[in-house]
C-alpha positions as CSV (number, residue, x, y, z in Angstrom):
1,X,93.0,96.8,107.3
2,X,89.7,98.3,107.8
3,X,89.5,101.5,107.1
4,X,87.5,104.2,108.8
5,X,84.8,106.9,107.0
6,X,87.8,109.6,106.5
7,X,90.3,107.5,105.2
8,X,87.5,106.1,103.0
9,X,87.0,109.1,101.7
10,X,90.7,109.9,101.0
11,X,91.0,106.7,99.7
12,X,87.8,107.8,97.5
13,X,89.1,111.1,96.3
14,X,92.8,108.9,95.5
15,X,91.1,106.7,93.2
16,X,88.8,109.5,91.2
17,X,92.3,111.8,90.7
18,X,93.4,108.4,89.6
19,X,90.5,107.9,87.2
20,X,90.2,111.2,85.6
21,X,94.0,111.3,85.1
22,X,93.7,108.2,83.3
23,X,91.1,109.8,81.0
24,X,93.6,112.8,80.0
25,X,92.4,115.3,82.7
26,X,95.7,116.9,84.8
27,X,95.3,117.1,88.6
28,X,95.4,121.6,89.9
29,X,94.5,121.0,93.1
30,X,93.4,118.5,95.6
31,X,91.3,119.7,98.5
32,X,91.0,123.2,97.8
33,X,89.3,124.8,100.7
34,X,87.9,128.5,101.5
35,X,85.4,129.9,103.7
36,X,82.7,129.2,101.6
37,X,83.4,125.5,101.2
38,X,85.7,122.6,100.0
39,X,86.2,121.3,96.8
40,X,87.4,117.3,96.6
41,X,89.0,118.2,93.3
42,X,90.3,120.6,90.7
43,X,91.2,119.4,87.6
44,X,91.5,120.7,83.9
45,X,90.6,118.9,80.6
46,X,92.1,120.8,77.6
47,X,90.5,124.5,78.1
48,X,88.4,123.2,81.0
49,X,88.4,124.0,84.6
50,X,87.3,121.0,86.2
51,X,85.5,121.1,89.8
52,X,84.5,117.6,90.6
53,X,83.0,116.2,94.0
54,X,84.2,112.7,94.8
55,X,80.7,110.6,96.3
56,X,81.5,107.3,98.0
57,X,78.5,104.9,99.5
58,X,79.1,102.2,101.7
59,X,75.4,101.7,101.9
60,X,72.7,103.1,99.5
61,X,69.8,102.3,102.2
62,X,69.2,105.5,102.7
63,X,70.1,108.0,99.6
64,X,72.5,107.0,96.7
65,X,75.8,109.1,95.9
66,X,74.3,110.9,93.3
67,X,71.2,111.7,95.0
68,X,73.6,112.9,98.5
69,X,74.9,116.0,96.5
70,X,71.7,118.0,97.1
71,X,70.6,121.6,96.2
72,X,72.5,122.6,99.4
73,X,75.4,120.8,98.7
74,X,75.4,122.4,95.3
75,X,75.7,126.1,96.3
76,X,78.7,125.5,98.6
77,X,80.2,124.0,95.8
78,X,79.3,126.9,93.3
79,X,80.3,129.5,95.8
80,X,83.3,128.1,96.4
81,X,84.6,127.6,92.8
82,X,83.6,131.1,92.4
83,X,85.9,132.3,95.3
84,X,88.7,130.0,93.7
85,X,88.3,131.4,90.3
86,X,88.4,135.0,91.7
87,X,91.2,134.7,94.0
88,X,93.4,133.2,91.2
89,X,91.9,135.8,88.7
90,X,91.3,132.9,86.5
91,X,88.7,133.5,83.4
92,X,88.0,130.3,81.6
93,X,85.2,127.6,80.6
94,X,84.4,125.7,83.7
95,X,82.4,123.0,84.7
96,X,81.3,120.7,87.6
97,X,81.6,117.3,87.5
98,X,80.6,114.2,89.6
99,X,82.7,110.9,90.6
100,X,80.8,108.4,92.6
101,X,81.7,105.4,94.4
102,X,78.9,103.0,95.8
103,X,80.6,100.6,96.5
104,X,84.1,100.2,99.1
105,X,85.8,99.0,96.4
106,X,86.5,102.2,94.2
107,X,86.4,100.2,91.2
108,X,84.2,101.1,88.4
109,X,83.5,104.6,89.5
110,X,80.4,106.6,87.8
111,X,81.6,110.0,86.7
112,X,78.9,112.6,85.9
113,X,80.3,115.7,83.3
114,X,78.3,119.1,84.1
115,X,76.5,117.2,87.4
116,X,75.5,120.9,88.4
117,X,74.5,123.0,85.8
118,X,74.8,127.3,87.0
C-alpha cells in the first residue's frame, strides 16, 4: 500500500511516539493543537516536559529534516508550548526536541534533545 504525504506523516509521528517510549519517555499528548500552532508530540522524561516535532524526508533534494524546521517554524512551536503550558497551569523544566525521518522507512530515526534552544 502506498501511502500518501499525510498518512506518511502519521505514520511518521507513530513510529517517533514509538521510539521515544522505547527510550523511557511517556506519551501526554499527541497532536496538541491551539491557535498559535500544533505540536506532533508531548511527552515527559522523568521531570521533563517534552515538546518534540516529528521531521520525515522522502527526498533531501531540496532541504534535509533538520534543516526544514526553520527560524519560523521554531516560534510557532515556542508559542505554542507556551500556550499549552499556560492553559494547563503547568511549571516545570521543558525542553524541545527533534525526531527525524529521511528516509520512508522510519527506521533508524535521528532524535535531536534541546533542537531549539529559548
Amino acid at each position: 500500500m502506498k501511502l500518501n504525504l499525510n498518512n506518511k506523516g502519521i505514520a511518521a509521528e507513530a513510529a517517533a511516539a514509538r521510539f521515544l517510549k522505547q527510550q523511557g519517555l511517556v506519551l501526554v499528548a499527541q497532536n496538541y493543537s491551539c491557535r498559535f500552532g500544533e505540536i506532533d508530540l508531548i511527552m515527559q522524561e522523568k521531570s521533563t516536559l517534552v515538546f518534540v516535532e516529528v521531521r520525515l524526508r522522502s527526498n533531501q533534494k531540496f532541504t534535509s529534516a533538520a534543516d526544514s524546521i526553520h527560524h519560523h517554524k521554531q516560534q510557532k512551536l515556542i508559542r505554542a508550548a507556551q500556550y499549552y503550558l499556560q492553559s494547563q497551569d503547568i511549571n516545570r523544566p521543558c525542553r524541545f526536541d527533534a525526531v527525524l525521518f529521511n528516509e520512508p522507512t522510519f527506521e533508524s530515526p535521528n532524535w535531536i534533545r534541546n533542537a531549539i534552544e529559548t
